[in-house]
C-alpha positions in Angstrom: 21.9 55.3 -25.6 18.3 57.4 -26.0 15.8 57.0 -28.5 12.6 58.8 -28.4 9.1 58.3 -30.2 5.9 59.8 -30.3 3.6 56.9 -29.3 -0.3 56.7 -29.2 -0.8 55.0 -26.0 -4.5 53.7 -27.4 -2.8 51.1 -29.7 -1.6 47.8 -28.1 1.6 47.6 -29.5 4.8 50.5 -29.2 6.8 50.3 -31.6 10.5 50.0 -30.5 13.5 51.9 -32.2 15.7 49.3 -33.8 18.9 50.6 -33.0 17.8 50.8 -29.3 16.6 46.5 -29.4 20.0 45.6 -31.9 21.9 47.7 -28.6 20.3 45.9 -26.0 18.9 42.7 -27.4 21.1 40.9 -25.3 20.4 42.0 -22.2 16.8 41.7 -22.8 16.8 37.8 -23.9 19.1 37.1 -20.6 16.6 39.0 -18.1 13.4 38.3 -19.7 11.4 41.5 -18.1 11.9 45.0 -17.4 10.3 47.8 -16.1 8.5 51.0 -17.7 8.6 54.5 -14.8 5.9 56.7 -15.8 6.3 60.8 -15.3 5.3 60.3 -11.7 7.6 57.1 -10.9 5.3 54.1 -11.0 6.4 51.0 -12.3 5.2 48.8 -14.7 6.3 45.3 -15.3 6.9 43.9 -18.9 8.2 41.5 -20.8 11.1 41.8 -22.7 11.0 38.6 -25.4 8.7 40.3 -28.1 10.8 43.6 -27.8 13.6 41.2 -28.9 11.9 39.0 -31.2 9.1 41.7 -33.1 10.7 45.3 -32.0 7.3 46.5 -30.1 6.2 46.4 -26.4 2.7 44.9 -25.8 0.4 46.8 -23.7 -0.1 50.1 -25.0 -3.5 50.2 -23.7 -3.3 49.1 -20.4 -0.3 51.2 -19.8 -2.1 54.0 -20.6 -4.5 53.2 -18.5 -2.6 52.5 -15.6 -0.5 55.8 -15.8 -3.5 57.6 -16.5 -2.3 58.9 -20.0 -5.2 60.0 -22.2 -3.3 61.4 -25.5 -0.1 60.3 -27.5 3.0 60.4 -25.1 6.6 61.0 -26.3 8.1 57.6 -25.0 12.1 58.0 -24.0 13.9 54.6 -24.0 16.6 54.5 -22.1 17.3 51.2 -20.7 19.7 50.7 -17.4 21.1 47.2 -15.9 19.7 48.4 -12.4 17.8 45.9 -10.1 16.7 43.9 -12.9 
């Protein structure tokens, strides 16, 4: 399952699609982290409990930051069981 959004990366919080969080919200409680691949494959760590509990991912600066965004990027969730 793929959802898609249009996110501005300057706000702390992404939203998270509902349908995508009721699909997975499993998964997420029993691993408690996962991990965001920018355009150019680096990794970033996060925390999966207030995707569960509030339906957004924390960080939306400092990703942006670390993946060197500087304008709204159209965020893909796709989540896969792999290595987690």
């Amino acid at each position: 399952m793929h959802s898609s959004l249009l996110a501005s990366l300057m706000q702390d919080e992404i939203s998270v699609p509902t349908e995508f969080v009721e699909r997975w919200q499993d998964d997420f409680a029993r691993t408690h982290y996962g991990w965001i691949k920018d355009p150019v494959d680096n990794f970033i760590r996060i925390d999966t409990s207030r995707i569960v509990i509030e339906h957004v991912i924390p960080g939306g600066v400092a990703l942006s930051l670390h993946c060197g965004f500087k304008a709204a990027q159209k965020v893909i969730f796709c989540y896969q069981l792999y290595h987690n």
